[in-house]
DOVOKE-714490 format. One record per residue (C-alpha): residue in three letters; x, y, z; residue number from 1. Coordinates in steps of 0.02 Angstrom, whole numbers. Layout:
<pts>
@rest=ALA | X=X | Y=Y | Z=Z | nr=NUM
...
</pts>
This chain:
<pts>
@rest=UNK | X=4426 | Y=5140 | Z=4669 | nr=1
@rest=UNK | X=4548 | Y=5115 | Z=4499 | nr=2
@rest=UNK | X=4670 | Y=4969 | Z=4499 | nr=3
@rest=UNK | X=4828 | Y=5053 | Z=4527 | nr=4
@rest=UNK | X=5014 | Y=4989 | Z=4571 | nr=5
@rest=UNK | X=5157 | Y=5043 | Z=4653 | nr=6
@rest=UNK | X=5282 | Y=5153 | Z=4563 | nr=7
@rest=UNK | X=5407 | Y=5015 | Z=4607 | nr=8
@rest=UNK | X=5312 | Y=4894 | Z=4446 | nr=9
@rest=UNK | X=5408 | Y=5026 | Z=4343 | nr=10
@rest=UNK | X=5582 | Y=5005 | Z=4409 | nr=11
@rest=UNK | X=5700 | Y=4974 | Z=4292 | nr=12
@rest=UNK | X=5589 | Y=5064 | Z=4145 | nr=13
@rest=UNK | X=5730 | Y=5207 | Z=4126 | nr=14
@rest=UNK | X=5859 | Y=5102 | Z=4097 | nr=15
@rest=UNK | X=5783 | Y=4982 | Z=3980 | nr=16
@rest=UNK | X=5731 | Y=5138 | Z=3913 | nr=17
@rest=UNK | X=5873 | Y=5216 | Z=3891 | nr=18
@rest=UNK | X=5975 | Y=5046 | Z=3823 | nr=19
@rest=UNK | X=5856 | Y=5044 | Z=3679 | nr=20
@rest=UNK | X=5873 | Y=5223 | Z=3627 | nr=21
@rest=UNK | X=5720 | Y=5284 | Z=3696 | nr=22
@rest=UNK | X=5670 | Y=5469 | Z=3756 | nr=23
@rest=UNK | X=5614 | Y=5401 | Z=3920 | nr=24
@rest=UNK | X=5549 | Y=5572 | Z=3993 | nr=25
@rest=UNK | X=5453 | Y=5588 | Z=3833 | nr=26
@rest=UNK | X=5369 | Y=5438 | Z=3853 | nr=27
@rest=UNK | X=5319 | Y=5462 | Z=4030 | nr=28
@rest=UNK | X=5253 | Y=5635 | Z=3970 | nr=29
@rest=UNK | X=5139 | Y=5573 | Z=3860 | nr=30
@rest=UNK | X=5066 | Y=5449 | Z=3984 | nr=31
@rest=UNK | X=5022 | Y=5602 | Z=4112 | nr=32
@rest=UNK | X=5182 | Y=5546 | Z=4207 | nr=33
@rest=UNK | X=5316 | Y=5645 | Z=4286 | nr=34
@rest=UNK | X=5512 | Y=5573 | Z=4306 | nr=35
@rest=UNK | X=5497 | Y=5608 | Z=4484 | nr=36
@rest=UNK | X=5350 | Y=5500 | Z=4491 | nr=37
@rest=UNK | X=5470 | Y=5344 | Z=4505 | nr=38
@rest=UNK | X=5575 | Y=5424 | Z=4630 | nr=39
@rest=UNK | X=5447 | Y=5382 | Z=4761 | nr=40
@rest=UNK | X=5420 | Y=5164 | Z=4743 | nr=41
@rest=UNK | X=5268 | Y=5188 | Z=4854 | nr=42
@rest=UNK | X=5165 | Y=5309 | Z=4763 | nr=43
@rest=UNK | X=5036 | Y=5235 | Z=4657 | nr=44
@rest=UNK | X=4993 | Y=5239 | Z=4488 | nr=45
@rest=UNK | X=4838 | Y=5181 | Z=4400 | nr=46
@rest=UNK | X=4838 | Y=5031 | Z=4317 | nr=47
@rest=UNK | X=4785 | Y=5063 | Z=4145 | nr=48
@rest=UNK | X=4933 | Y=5205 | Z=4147 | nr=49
@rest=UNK | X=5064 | Y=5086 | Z=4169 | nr=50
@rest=UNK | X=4986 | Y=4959 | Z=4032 | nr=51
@rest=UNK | X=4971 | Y=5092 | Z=3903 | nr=52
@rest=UNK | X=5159 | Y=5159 | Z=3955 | nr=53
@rest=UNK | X=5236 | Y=4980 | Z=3937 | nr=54
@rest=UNK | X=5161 | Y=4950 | Z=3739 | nr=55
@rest=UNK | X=5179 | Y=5119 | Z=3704 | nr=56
@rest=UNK | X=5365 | Y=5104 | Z=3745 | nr=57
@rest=UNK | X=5368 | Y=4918 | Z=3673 | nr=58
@rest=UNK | X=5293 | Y=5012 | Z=3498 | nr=59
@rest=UNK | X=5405 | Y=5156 | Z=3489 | nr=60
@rest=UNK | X=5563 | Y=5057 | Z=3509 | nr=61
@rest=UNK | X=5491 | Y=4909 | Z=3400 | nr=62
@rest=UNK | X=5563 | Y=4786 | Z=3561 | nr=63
@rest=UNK | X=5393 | Y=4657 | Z=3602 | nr=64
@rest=UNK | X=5500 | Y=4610 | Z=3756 | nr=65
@rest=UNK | X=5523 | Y=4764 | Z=3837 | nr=66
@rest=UNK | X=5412 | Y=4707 | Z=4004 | nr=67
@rest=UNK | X=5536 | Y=4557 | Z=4005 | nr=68
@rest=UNK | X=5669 | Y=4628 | Z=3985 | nr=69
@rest=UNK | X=5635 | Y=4752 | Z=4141 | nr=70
@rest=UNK | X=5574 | Y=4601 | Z=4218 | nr=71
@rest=UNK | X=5766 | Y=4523 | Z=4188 | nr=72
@rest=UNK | X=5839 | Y=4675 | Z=4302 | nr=73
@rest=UNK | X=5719 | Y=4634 | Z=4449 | nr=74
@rest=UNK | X=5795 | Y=4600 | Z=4610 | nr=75
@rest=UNK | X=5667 | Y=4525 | Z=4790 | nr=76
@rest=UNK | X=5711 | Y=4707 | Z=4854 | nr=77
@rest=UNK | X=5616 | Y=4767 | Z=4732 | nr=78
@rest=UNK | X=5446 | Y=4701 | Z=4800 | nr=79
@rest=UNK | X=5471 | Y=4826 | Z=4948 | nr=80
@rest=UNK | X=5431 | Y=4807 | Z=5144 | nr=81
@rest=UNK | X=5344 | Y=4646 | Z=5081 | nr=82
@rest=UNK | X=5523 | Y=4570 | Z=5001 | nr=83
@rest=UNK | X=5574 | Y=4561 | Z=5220 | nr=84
@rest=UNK | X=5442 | Y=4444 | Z=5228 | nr=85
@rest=UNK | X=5457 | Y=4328 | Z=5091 | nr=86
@rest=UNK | X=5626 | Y=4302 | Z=5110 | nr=87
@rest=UNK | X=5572 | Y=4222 | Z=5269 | nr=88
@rest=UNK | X=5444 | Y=4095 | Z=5211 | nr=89
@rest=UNK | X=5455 | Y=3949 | Z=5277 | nr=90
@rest=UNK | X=5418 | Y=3872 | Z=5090 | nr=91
@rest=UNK | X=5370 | Y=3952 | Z=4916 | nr=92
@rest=UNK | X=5184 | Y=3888 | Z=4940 | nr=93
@rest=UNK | X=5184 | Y=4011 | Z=5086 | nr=94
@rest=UNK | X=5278 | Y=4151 | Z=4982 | nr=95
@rest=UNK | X=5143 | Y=4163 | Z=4841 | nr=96
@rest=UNK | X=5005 | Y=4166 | Z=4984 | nr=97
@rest=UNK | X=5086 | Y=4309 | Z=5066 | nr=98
@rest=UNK | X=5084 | Y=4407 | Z=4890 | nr=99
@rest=UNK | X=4915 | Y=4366 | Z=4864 | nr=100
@rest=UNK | X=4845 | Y=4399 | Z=5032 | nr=101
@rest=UNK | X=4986 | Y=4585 | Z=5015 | nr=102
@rest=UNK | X=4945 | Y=4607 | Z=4850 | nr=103
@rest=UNK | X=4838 | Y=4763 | Z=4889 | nr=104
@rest=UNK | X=5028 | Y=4836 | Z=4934 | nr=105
@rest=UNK | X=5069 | Y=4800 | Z=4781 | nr=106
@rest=UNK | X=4981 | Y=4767 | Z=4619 | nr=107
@rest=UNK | X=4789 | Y=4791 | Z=4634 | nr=108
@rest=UNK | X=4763 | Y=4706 | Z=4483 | nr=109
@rest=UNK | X=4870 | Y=4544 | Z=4494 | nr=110
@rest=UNK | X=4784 | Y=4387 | Z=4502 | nr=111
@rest=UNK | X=4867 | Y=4260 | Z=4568 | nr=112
@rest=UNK | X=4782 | Y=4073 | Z=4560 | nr=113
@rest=UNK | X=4884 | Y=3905 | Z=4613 | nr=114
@rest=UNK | X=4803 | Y=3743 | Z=4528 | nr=115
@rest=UNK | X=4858 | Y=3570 | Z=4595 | nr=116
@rest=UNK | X=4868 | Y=3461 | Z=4413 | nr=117
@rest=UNK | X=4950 | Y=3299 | Z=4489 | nr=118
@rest=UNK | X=5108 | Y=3304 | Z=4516 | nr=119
@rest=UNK | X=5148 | Y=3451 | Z=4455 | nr=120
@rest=UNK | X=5081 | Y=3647 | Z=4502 | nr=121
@rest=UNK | X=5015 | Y=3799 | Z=4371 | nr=122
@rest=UNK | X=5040 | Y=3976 | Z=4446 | nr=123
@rest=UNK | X=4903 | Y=4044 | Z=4351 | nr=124
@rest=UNK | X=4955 | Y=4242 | Z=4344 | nr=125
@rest=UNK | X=4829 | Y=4399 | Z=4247 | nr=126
@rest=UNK | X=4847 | Y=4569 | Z=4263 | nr=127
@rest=UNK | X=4680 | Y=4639 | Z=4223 | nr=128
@rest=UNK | X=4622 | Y=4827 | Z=4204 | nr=129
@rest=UNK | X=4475 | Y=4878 | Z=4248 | nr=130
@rest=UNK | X=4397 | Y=4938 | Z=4089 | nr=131
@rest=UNK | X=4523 | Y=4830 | Z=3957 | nr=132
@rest=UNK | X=4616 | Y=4656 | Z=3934 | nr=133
@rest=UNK | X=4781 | Y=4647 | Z=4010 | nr=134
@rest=UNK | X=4926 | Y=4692 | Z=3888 | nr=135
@rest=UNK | X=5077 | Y=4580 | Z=3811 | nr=136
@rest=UNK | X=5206 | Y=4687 | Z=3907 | nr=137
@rest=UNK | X=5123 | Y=4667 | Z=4082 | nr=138
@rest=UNK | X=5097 | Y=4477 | Z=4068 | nr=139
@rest=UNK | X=5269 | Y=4463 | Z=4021 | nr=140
@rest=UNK | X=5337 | Y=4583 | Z=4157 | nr=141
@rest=UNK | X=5225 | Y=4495 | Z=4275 | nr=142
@rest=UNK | X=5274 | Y=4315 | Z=4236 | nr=143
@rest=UNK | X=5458 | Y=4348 | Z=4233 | nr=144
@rest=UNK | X=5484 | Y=4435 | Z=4391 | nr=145
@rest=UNK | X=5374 | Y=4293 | Z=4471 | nr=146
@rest=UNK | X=5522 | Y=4175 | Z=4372 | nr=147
@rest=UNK | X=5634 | Y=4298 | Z=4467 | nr=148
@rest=UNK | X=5560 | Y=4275 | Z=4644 | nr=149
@rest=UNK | X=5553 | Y=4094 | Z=4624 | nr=150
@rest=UNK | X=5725 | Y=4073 | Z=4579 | nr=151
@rest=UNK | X=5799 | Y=4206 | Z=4710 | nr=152
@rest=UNK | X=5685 | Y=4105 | Z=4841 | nr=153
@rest=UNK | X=5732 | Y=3928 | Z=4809 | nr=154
@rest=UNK | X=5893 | Y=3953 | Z=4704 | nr=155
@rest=UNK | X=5949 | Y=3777 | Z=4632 | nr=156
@rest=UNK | X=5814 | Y=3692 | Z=4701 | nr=157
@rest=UNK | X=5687 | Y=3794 | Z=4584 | nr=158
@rest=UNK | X=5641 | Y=3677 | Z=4442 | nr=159
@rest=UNK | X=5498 | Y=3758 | Z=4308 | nr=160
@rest=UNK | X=5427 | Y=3628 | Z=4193 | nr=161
@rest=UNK | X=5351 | Y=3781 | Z=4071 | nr=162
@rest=UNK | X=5326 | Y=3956 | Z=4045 | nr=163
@rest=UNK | X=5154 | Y=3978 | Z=3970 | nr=164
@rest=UNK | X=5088 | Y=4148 | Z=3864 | nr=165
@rest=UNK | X=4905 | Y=4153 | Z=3792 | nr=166
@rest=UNK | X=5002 | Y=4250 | Z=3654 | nr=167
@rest=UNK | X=5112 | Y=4234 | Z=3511 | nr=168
@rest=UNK | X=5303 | Y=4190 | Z=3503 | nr=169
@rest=UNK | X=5394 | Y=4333 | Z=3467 | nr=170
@rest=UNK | X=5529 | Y=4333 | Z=3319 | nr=171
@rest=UNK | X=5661 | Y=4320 | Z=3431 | nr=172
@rest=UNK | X=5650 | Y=4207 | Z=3588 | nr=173
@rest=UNK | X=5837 | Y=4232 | Z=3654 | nr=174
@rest=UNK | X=5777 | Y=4340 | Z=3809 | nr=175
@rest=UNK | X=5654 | Y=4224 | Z=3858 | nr=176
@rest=UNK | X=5748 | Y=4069 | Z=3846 | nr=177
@rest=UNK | X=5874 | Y=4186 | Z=3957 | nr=178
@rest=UNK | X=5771 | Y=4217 | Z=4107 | nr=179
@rest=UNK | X=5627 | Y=4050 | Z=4095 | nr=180
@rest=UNK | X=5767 | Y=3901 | Z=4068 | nr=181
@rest=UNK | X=5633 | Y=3812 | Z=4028 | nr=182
@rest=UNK | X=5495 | Y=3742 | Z=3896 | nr=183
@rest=UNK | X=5415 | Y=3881 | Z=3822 | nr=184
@rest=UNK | X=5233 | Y=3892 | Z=3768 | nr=185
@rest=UNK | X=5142 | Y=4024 | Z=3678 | nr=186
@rest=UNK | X=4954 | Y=4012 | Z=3629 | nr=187
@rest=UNK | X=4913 | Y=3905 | Z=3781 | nr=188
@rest=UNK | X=4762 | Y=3930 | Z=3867 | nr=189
@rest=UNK | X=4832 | Y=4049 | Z=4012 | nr=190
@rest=UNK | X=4981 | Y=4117 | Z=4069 | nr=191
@rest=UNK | X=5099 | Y=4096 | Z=4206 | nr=192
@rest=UNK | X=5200 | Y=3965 | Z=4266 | nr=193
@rest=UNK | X=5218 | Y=3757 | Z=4271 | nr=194
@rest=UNK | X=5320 | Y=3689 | Z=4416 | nr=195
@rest=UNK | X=5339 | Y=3522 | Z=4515 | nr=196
@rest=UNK | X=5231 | Y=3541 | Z=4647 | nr=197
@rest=UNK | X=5384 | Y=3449 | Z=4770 | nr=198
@rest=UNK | X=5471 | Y=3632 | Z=4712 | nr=199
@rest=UNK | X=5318 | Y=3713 | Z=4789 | nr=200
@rest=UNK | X=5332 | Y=3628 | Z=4954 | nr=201
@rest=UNK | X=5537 | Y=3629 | Z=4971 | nr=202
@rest=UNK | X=5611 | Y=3711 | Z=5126 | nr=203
@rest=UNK | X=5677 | Y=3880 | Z=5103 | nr=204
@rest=UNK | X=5881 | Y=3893 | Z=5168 | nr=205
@rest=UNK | X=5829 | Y=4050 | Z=5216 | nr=206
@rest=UNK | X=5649 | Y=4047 | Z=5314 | nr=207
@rest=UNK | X=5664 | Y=4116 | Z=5482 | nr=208
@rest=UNK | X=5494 | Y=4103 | Z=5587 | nr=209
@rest=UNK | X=5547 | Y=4237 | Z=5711 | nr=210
@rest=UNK | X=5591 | Y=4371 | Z=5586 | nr=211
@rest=UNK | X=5432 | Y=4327 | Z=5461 | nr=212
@rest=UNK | X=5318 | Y=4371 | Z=5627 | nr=213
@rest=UNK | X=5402 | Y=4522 | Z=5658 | nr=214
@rest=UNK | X=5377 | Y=4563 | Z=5450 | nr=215
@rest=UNK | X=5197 | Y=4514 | Z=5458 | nr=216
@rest=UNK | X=5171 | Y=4634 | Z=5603 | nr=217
@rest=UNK | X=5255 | Y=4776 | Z=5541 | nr=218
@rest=UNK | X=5150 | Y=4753 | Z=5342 | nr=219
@rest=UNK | X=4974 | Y=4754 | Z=5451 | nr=220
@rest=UNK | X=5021 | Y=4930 | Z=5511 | nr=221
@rest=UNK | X=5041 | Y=4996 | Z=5324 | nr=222
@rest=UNK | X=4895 | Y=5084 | Z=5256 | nr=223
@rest=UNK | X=4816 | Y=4997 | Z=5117 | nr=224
@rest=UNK | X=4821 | Y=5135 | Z=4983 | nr=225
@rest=UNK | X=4650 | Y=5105 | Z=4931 | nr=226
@rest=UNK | X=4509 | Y=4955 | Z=4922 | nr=227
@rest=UNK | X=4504 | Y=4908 | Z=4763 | nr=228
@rest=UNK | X=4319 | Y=4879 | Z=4680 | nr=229
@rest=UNK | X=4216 | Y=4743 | Z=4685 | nr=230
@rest=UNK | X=4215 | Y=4738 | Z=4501 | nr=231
@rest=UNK | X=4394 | Y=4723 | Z=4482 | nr=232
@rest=UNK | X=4406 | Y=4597 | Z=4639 | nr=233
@rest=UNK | X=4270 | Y=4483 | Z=4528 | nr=234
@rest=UNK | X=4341 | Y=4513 | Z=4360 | nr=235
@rest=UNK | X=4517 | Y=4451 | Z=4413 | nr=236
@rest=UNK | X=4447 | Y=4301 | Z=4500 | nr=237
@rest=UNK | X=4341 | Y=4275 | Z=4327 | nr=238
@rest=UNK | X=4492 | Y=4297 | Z=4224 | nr=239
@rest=UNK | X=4566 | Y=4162 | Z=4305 | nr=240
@rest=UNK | X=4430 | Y=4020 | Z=4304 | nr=241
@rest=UNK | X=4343 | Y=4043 | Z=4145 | nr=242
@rest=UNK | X=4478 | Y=3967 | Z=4042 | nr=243
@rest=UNK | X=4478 | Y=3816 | Z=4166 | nr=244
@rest=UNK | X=4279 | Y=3814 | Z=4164 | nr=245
@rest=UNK | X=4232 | Y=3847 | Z=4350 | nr=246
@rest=UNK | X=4188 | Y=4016 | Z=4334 | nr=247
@rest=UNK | X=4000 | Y=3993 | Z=4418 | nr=248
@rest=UNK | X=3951 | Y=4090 | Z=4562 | nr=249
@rest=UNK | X=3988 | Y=3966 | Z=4668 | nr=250
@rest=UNK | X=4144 | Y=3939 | Z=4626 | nr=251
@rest=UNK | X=4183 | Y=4136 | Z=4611 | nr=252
@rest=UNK | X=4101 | Y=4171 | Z=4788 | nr=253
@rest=UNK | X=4214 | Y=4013 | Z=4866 | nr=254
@rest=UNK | X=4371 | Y=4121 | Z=4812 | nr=255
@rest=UNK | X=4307 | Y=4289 | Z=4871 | nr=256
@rest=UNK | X=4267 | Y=4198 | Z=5060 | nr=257
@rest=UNK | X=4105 | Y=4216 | Z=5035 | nr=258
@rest=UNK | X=3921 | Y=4132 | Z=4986 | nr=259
@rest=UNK | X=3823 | Y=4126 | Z=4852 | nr=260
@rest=UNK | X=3705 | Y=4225 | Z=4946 | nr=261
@rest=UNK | X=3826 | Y=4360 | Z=5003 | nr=262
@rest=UNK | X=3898 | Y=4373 | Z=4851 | nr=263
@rest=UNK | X=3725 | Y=4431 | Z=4764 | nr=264
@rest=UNK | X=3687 | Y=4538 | Z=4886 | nr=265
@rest=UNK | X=3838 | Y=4607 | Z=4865 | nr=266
@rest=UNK | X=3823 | Y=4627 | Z=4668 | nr=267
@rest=UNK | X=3651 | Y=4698 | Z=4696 | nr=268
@rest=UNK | X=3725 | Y=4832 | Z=4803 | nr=269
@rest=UNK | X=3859 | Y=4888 | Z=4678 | nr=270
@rest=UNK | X=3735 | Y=4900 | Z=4534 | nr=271
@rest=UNK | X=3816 | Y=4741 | Z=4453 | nr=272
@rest=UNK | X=3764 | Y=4574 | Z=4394 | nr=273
@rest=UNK | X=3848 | Y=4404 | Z=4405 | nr=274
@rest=UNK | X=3802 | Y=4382 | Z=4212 | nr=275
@rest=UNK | X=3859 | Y=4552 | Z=4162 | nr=276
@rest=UNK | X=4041 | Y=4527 | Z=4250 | nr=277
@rest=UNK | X=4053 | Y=4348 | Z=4145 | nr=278
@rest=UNK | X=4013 | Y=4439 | Z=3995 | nr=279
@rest=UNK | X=4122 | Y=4572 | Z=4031 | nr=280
@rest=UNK | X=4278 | Y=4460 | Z=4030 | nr=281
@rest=UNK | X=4231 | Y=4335 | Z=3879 | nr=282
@rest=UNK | X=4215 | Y=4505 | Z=3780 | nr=283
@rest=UNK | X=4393 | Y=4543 | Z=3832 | nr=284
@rest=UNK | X=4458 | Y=4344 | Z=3818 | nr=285
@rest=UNK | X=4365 | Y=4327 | Z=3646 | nr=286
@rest=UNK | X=4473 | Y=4471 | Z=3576 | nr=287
@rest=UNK | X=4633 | Y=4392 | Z=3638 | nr=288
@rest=UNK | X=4607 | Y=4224 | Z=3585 | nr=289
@rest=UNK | X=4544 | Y=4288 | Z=3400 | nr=290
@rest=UNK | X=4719 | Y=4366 | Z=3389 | nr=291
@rest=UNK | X=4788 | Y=4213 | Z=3398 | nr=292
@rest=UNK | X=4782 | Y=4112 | Z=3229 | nr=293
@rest=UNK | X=4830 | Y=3956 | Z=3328 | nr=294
@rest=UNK | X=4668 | Y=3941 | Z=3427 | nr=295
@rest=UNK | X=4529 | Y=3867 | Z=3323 | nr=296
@rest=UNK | X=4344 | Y=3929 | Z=3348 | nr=297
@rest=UNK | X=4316 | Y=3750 | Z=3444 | nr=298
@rest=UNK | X=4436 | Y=3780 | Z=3560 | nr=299
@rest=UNK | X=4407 | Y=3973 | Z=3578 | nr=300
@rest=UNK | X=4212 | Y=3922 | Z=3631 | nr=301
@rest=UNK | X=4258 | Y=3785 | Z=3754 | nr=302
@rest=UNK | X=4395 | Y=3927 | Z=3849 | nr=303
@rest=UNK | X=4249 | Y=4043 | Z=3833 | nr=304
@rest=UNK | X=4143 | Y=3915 | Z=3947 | nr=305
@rest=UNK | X=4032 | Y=3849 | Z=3783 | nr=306
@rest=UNK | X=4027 | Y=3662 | Z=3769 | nr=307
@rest=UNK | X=3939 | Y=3701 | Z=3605 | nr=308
@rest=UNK | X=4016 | Y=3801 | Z=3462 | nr=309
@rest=UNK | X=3857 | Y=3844 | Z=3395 | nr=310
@rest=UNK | X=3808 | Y=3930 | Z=3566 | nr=311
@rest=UNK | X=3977 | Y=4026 | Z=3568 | nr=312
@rest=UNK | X=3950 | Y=4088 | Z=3392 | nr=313
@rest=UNK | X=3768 | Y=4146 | Z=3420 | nr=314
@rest=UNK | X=3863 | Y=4240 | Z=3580 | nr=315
@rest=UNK | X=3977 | Y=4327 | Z=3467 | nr=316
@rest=UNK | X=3867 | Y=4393 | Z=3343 | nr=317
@rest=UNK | X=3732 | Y=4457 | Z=3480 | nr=318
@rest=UNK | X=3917 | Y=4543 | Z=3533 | nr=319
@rest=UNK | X=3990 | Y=4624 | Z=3369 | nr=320
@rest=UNK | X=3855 | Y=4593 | Z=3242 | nr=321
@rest=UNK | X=3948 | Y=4468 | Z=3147 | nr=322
@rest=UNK | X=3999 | Y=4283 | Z=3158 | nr=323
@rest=UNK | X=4185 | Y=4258 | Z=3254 | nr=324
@rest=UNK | X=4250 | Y=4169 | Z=3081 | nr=325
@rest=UNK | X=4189 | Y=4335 | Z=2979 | nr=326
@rest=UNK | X=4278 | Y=4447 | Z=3116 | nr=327
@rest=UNK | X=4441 | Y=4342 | Z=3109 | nr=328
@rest=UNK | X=4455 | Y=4343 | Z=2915 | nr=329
@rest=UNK | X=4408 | Y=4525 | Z=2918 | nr=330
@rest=UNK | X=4570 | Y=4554 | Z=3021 | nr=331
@rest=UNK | X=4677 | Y=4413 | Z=2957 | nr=332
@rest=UNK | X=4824 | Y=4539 | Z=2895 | nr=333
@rest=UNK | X=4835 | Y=4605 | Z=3072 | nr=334
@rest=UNK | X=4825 | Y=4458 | Z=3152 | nr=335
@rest=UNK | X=4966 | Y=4371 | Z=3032 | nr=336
@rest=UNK | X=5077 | Y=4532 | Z=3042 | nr=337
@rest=UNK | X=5079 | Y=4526 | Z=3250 | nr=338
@rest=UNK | X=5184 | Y=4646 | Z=3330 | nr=339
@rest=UNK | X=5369 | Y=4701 | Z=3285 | nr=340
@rest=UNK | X=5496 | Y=4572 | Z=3334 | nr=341
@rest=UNK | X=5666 | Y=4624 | Z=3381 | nr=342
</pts>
C-alpha cells in the first residue's frame, strides 16, 4: 500500500497560504485535492501528494520555508488521539518511541532513528516517498514540529545543541533561528535534531502513568488505515543508516525485529532484493548530495557507503552514464542558483 499521512500533516497550510498571498483552493486543485479534504484530520492522503503540494506552494509563492513556517503554528493537539498519550510520557525517550511504534496513525513515511553519540543524542528524522527523495518542505515541516513537540513536552528543560538539514541555507534564516534557538547546520550529513541526551531522559511535569495506560488502550482499538509496504518499511530504515554506514542486512533486519534469514525470505516473497533496495536509496541520496556544492565527491562516496572514491564513481556512471564530477558541472548553474529565498 502507498505511504500516505493524515490530513492533520496539512494543518495550518490555508493559513500560511493565505498570509503569503496564495490561491490556496487553487493549489489544492491542482494536486487532485479538495478543501474539504482537510476538514476531516483523519482521512489520509498519499504521501507523494502532500510532498508535491508543499514545493509546489513553496515555488509559487517564492517562500523556501513554507513547511517551517506551518511547522511554527503547530500545537501537541495537533498530533491527534496520539497527542493524549504523549503528553503523558513518563520522559521524552518514551515520547519519540510511542511516535515511532504510532507512527502508522500518523505519517507512514516518517523515519524516526535515535543515535546515542556520547553525551549527547541525534534524532535522526526522513520522510521518504515511495518512488522519490523526500522534499526540502517536508524535512523542514518534519523537523520543526518535532522542535515543537520537544519544547511543548519538556518546556525549559528542552536544551537542542543543533538543528541539522542535508540541504542548503536559505537566504534568509530569521524563521529558523525563530523556532530552532539553536546552532544551525545545513549540508550535514542528515537531518533532524542534536540534543543532550540528560534532555532525553528528564522527567516530564506532566507524565501521568494511569492516564498514558488508559491512552495506550484506547490507540490499540484504532484501525490502522493501512500496512504500509515492505519496500517503504526497508527504504526508510535504509535512508536512515546509509549515511552512518550500517546499512547491511544485518543491521537493517535488527531494526525491522527480524533475522537475516526472515528478512530474505521476506524480500524473496515481495519480488525484491536487499541489493536493489540499497541501490534504490543511494540513487535518491546521490541526487541530493550532488545538489549540494558543499559536499565534495570524497565525502559524497563515503555517505554513499564507498570507502573508495574510485568504487563510488564507477557506481555512478554504471547509474547515469557519466562520471558524478561531469554530472555536477553539467548542472552547476542550477545547483549555484538553489531555490528562491524570501
Amino acid at each position: 500500500m502507498p505511504a500516505s499521512v493524515r490530513a492533520a500533516s496539512l494543518t495550518n497550510f490555508l493559513e500560511v497560504s493565505r498570509h503569503l498571498g496564495l490561491n490556496s483552493h487553487s493549489l489544492l486543485t491542482q494536486a487532485g485535492l479538495s478543501a474539504t479534504v482537510l476538514e476531516d484530520p483523519n482521512q489520509r492522503i498519499a504521501v507523494n501528494v502532500v510532498v508535491n503540494l508543499l514545493e509546489e506552494a513553496a515555488r509559487v509563492s517564492g517562500c523556501e520555508t513554507f513547511g517551517l513556517r506551518m511547522a511554527e503554528l503547530r500545537q501537541l493537539s495537533d498530533f491527534g488521539e496520539i497527542s493524549l498519550l504523549l503528553s503523558h510520557q513518563r520522559t521524552l525517550r518514551d515520547a519519540l518511541q510511542v511516535i515511532v511504534q504510532y507512527r502508522h496513525l500518523l505519517n507512514d513515511a516518517l523515519a524516526i532513528h535515535i543515535e546515542e553519540a556520547g553525551k549527547a543524542v541525534i534524532i535522526r528524522e526522513e520522510v521518504i516517498n515511495e518512488r522519490a527523495p523526500c522534499s526540502r518542505q517536508a524535512t523542514e515541516l518534519a523537523i520543526g514540529v518535532m522542535m515543537r513537540l520537544c519544547a511543548a513536552l519538556l518546556g525549559a528543560h528542552w536544551h537542542p545543541i543543533s538543528a541539522n538539514f542535508t540541504h542548503a541555507a536559505p537566504a534568509d534564516l530569521a524563521i529558523h533561528r525563530r523556532i530552532f534557538g539553536c546552532t544551525l547546520v545545513f549540508g550535514s550529513e542528515f537531518n533532524g535534531i542534536v540534543c543532550p541526551a540528560a534532555d532525553l531522559d528528564t522527567a516530564s511535569p506532566q507524565a501521568n502513568e494511569a492516564m498514558a495506560r488508559l491512552a495506550r488502550r484506547y490507540l490499540d482499538t484504532l484501525p490502522a488505515g493501512g500496512v504500509p509496504s515492505l519496500e517503504l518499511e526497508l527504504r526508510k530504515t535504509i535512508y536512515l543508516l546509509l549515511p552512518m554506514g550500517r546499512a547491511t542486512i544485518e543491521q537493517v533486519a535488527q531494526t525491522q525485529g527480524m533475522n537475516v534469514r526472515t528478512l530474505q525470505r521476506r524480500l524473496e516473497e515481495n519480488g525484491l532484493t536487499f541489493k536493489d533496495l540499497i541501490n534504490s536509496v543511494r540513487r535518491d541520496l546521490v541526487m541530493r548530495y550532488l545538489e549540494n556544492p558543499n559536499y565534495s565527491l570524497g565525502r559524497i562516496a563515503d555517505m554513499l557507503g564507498y570507502s573508495m572514491p574510485s568504487s563510488f564513481t564507477r557506481w555512478f556512471i554504471a547509474q547515469f552514464g557519466m562520471p558524478p564530477a561531469s554530472w555536477r558541472a553539467q548542472n552547476a548553474e542550477q545547483i549555484a542558483s538553489g531555490p528562491p529565498g524570501v
